[in-house]
C-alpha positions in Angstrom: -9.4 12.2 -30.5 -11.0 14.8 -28.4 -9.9 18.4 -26.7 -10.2 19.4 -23.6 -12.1 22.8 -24.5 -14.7 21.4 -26.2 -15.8 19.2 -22.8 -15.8 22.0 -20.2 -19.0 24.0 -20.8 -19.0 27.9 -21.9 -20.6 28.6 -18.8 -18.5 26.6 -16.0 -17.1 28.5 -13.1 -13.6 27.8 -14.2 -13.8 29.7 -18.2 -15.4 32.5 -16.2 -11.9 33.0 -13.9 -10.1 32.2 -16.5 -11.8 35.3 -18.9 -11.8 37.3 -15.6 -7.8 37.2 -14.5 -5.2 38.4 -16.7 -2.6 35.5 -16.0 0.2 37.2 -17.6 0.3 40.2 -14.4 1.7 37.1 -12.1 5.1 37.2 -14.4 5.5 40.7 -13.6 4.8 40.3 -10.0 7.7 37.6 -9.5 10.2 38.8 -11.9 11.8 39.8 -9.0 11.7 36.9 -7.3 12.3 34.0 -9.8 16.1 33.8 -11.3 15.5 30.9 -14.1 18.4 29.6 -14.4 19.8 28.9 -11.0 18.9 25.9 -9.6 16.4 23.4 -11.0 13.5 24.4 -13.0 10.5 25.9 -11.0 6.8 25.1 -11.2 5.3 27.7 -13.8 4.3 30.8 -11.6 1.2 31.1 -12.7 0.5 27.2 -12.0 1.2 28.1 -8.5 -1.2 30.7 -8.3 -3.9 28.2 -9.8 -3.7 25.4 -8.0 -4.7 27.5 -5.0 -6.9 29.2 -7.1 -9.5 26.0 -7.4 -9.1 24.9 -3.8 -10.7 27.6 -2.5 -13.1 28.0 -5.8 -14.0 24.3 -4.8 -13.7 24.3 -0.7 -11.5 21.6 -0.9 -9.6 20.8 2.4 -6.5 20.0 1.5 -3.6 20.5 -1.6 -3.2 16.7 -1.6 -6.7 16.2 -2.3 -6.8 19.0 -4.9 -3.8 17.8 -7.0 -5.6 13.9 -6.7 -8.9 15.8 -8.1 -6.9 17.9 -10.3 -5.2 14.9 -12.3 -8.9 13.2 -12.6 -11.0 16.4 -13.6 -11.3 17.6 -16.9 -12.2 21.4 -16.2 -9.2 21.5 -13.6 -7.0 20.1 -16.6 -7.9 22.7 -19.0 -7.9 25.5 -16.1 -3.8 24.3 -15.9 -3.2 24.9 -19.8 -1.3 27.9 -20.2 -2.7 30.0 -22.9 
């Protein structure tokens, strides 16, 4: 058995974000915006704020080849975890 925090380094790019952004402003900013229970169940806002997040972190071209890197990548994995 084995945890996802204990294989991304102290010092990778990722942990720093992560310490640097307080995640839990996004829920205030789309309050507004998000009525939970109409319609199906939304991505988690913050997850859509990520996802972006690492593509330009990581100059990748394209969200299709971020979410293929993100479902192989450790570091992108634990970025995802909400906390």
């Amino acid at each position: 058995m084995f945890c996802t925090t204990d294989m991304v380094p102290q010092d990778h790019l990722l942990r720093i974000a992560d310490k640097a952004i307080n995640w839990n402003l996004i829920y205030g900013c789309v309050v507004d915006t998000h009525i939970p229970d109409h319609g199906r169940t939304s991505m988690d806002q913050v997850m859509l704020i990520k996802l972006p997040s690492i593509q330009y972190l990581y100059d990748i071209k394209s969200m299709w080849k971020n979410v293929k890197k993100s479902e192989a990548n450790i570091a992108y994995r634990w970025f995802f975890v909400l906390k």
